[in-house]
VEXBA-304074 format. One record per residue (C-alpha): x, y, z; residue in one letter. Coordinates in steps of 0.1 Angstrom, whole numbers, plus 2048, in hexadecimal, padded with zeros to 3 digits. Each point is the difference from the previous one (the first is absolute). Last residue first. Layout:
N
XYZA...
***
This chain:
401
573943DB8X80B7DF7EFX8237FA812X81D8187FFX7FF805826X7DE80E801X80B82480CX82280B804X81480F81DX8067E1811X80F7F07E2X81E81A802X80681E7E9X82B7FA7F8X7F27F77DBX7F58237FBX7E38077EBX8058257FAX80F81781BX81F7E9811X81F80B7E8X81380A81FX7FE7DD810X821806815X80F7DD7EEX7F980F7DEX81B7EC7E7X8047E0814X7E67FF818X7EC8047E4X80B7E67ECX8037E581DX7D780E803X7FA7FC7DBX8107DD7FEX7EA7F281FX7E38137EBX80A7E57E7X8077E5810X7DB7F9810X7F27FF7E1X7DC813805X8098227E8X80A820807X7E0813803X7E87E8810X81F7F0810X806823810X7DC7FC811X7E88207F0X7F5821812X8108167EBX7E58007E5X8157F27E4X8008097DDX8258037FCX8067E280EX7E97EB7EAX7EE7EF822X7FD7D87FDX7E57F781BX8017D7805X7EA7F27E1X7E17EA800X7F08177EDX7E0802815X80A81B815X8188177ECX7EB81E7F2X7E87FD81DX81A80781AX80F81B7EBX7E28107FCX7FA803823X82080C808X7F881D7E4X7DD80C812X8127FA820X81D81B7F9X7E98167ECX7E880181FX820806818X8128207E9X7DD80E7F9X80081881DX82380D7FBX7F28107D9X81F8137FEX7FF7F37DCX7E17F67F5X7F87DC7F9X8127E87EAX8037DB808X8097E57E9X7F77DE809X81E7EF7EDX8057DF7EAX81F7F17EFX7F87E37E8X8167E27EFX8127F2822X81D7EA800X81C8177FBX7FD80D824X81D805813X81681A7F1X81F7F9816X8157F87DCX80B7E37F2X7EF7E8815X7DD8007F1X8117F87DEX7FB81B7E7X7E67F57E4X7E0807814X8048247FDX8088037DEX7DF7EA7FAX7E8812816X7E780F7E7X7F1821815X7E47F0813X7EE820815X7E2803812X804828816X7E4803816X7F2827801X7FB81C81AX7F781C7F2X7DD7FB819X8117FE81AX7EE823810X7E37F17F1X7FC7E5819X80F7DF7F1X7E17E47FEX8077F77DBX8257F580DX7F47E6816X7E87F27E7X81E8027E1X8167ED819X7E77E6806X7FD7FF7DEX8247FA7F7X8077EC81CX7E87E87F3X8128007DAX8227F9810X8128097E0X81D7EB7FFX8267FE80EX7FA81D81AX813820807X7F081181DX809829808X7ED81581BX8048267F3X7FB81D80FX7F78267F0X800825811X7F581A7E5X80E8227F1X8227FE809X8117F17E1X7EB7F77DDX8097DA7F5X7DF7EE800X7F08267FEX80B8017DEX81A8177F7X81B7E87F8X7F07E07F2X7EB7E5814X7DC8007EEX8047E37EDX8018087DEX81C81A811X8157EA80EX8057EF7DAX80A8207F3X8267FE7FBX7FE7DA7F5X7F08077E1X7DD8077F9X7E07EE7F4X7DA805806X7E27EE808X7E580E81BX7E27ED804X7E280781DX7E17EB806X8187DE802X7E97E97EFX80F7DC80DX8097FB7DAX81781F7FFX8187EB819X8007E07E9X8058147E0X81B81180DX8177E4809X7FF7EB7DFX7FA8227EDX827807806X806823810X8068157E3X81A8157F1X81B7E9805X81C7FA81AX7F57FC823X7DC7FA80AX7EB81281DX7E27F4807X7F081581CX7E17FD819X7ED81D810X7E87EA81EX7E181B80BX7F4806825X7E0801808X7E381A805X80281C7E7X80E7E97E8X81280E7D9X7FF82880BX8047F7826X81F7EF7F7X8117F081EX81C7EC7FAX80A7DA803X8217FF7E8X8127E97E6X81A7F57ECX8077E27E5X8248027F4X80B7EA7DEX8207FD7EDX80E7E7817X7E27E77F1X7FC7EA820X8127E27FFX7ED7DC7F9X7EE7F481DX8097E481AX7FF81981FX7EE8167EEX8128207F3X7E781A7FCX7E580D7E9X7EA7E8807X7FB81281FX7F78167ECX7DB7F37F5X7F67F9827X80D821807X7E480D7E7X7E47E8806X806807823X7FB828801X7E88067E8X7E780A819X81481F807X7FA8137E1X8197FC7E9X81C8197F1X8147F27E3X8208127F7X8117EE7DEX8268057FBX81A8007E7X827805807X81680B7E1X8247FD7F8X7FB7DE7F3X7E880F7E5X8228097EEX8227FB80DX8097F7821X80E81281AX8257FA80AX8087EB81DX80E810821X8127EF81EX7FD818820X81D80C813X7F8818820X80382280BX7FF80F825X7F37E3813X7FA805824X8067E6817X7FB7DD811X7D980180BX7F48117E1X80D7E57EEX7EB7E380AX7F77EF7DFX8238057E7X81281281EX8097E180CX80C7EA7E8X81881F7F5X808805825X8107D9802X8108087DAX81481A812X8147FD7E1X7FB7E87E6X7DA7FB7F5X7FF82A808X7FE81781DX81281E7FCX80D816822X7FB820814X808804824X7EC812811X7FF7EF820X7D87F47F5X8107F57DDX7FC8137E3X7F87E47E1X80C8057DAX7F07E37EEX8037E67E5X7F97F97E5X7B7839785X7F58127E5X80E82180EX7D9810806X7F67DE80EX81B7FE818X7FA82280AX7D87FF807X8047E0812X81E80B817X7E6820805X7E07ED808X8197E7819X80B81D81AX82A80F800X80980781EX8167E6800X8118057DEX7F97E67E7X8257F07E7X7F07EE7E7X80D7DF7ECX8057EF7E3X80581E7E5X8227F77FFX80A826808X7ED800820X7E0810804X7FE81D818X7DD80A810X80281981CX7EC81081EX81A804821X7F0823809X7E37EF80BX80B7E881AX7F981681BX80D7F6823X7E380481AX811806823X7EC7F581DX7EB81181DX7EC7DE805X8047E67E4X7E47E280CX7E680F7EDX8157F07E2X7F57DD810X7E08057F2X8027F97DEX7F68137E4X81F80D7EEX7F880E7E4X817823804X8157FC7E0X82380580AX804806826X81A7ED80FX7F980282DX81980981DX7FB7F9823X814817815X81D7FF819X8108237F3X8207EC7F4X7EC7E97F5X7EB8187EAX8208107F5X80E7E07F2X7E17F67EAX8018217F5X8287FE7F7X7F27E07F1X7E680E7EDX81B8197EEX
***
C-alpha cells in the first residue's frame, strides 16, 4: 500500500514524508510544505526465520518493540519502495549498489517496509543480564571524571576496549542536588553479569559522586535506567519542541566539556530541560566493518555528543535562542579536538556540510549522488539530510564550527 501512496502523491504533485517513530529533529523536515505523511505504523512485525539466524522487521516497526520481541522469542536484507513506486529487495546480491546505500543515507533512496536482520540467541545465565551504576556529580568533578574515561577508549596504541562496557552521560539541571549549577549523571553499564566489575566502579565512586544508584536488568529496560523509555518525556509526542546539534569525537575533549557545561549553565529557564547527551557505547561491532562496505561514514569515532533542546511547544519565540544556545555548544564541543565536524546523521541540526554527515572521502558522496540520480533522479526523498542539499546552503563547510 505505501507505494500506491507514494504514487498518489505524485500524481497530486506533493511532497510525501514516512512517519514511523516521529524523532526526527532536523530541520530540513520544515522544508515539506502541504505534503503527504505516509504512516508506517500499520507495517509493525517481528518474524524469525525457521533457522533461527535471522529476523524479518516491518518498517514501521520502532527499535523498543524489535528489542522487546526478540528478547521475549530468545532471539538481511531489505524491502525498499522506490520514489516511482516501485518496490524492490536490496541485498549483498541484488541491487547491491542501493544496499550500500541505504546502510548510512537511506532516507534519501526510499522507504523500507521490512528488512532482514541476523539474530543470535541470548545467552544463558548472568549473560542475559545488563548491570549498571548511575553516579550524579556536582559540576566541579567534571575533568577528573572525563579525564578517567578517556581511559576507557581505544588509544591509538592501546589494548581494545572491553565490548561489554558503555559509559553514558548527561549535563542537567537539578535544583534538588545544585540550585546554582548544573550537575554531570554518569553511567556504567556492563553486559553479562550481575555487577559492573569493581575495576571500573571503584575508580568512579572514588571521586565521591553525592548520588549512587546500582541496579541490574535485562536488555528490555536499559532505556529506562536512563530516563529514555516510552512514556518519558524523552520519547512523549507533542508536548515540547526539541533540536539537536550532533558531534562524534575520538576522545573526550575535556575543555570542550567545560566550556560546554559554562554555556549551558547560562540557558534562560525557558531551556532549562534542555540537556547534553555524553555517550561512548563500546564501538567494536562498529569498527569491525570496513569503512567501504557500507555508506556509513564514521567508524572511527568512539563518542556521539548532542546539545539537546526542549522548550515548550508552540513556544515560536524560543525557536532563535535555542538555536544559538545549541550552535554554541557545538562550537565548544569540537574546538580544541583537532577534528573536522563529524555529525551522527540522525542527530543532526540541519544546518551541517554533507561531508559532516556523509563522510570527507571525496568518492563516496560522488557514489551517493550517481546513486541518487539513479534511483530518485526527481529528488522526492529530499526531507531529512538530503545529499542533493548543496554546499551553499550549509554552514561551516564541515570544518571545526
Amino acid at each position: 500500500m505505501r507505494n500506491k501512496k507514494i504514487r498518489y502523491a505524485d500524481a497530486l504533485n506533493r511532497p510525501f514524508l514516512a512517519i514511523t517513530g516521529g524523532h526526527g529533529e532536523t530541520w530540513d523536515l520544515g522544508n515539506v510544505k502541504n505534503g503527504i505523511g505516509i504512516s508506517m505504523r500499520g507495517m509493525v512485525s517481528v518474524h524469525i526465520a525457521n533457522d533461527g539466524r535471522s529476523a524479518t522487521i516491518g518498517g514501521g516497526t520502532q527499535s523498543g518493540e524489535v528489542i522487546a520481541a526478540l528478547w521475549a522469542m530468545g532471539k538481511q536484507a531489505a524491502r525498499v519502495v522506490l520514489a516511482d513506486g516501485t518496490a524492490v529487495t536490496a541485498s549483498p546480491t541484488t541491487n547491491s549498489d542501493l544496499f550500500w546505500a541505504i546502510r548510512g543515507a537511506g532516507h534519501n533512496f526510499g522507504i523500507v517496509t521490512s528488512v532482514e536482520y541476523r539474530v543470535f540467541d541470548i545467552e544463558s545465565g548472568q549473560g542475559r543480564l545488563w548491570a549498571y551504576e548511575e553516579y550524579v556529580f556536582k559540576q566541579n568533578k567534571l575533568e577528573a571524571l572525563f579525564g578517567w574515561a578517556n581511559g576507557l577508549l581505544q588509544g591509538d596504541t592501546g589494548s581494545p576496549r572491553p565490548v561489554e562496557l558503555t559509559h553514558y552521560g548527561h549535563f542537567e539541571f537539578r535544583p534538588d542536588i545544585d540550585s546554582e549549577n548544573p550537575i554531570i549523571v554518569f553511567w556504567l553499564i556492563w553486559k553479562g553479569r550481575g555487577t559492573v566489575p569493581p575495576t571500573f566502579t571503584d575508580r568512579v565512586r572514588a571521586l565521591l559522586p553525592v548520588r549512587i544508584r546500582a541496579g541490574t536488568t535485562d536488555i528490555t529496560g536499559m532505556n529506562s535506567v536512563a530516563g529514555a523509555a516510552y512514556g518519558t518525556p524523552a520519547c512523549a509526542k507533542g508536548s515540547s519542541s526539541s533540536m539537536l546539534f550532533g558531534v562524534s569525537l575520538k576522545r573526550w575533549n575535556i575543555a570542550g566539556l567545560r566550556a560546554t557545561l559554562d554555556i549551558y549553565s547560562t540557558l534562560p529557564p525557558e531551556l532549562r530541560n534542555s540537556f547534553v547527551l555524553l555517550e561512548a557505547y563500546s564501538t567494536r561491532g562498529v569498527e569491525s566493518v570496513s569503512g567501504d562496505e557500507t555508506a556509513y561514514p564514521d567508524r572511527f569515532n568512539q563518542i556521539l555528543t548532542s546539545p539537546t533542546m526542549y522548550y515548550q511547544l508552540g513556544n515560536a519565540s524560543m525557536d532563535t535562542i535555542a538555536a544559538e544556545f545549541g550552535t554554541r555548544m557545538r562550537r565548544a564541543l569540537l574546538d580544541g579536538s583537532g577534528q573536522p565536524l563529524h555529525a551522527y546523521v540522525n542527530y543532526a541540526h540541519g544546518d551541517e556540510s554533507l561531508e559532516a554527515l556523509y563522510g570527507y572521502e571525496d568518492w563516496r558522496l560522488w557514489r551517493l549522488r550517481r546513486l541518487k540520480a539513479k534511483y530518485d533522479p526527481f529528488g522526492k526523498f529530499a526531507y531529512y539530510a538530503p545529499i542533493s542539499r548543496g554546499i551553499a546552503d550549509t554552514v561551516g563547510g564541515g570544518r571545526a564550527l
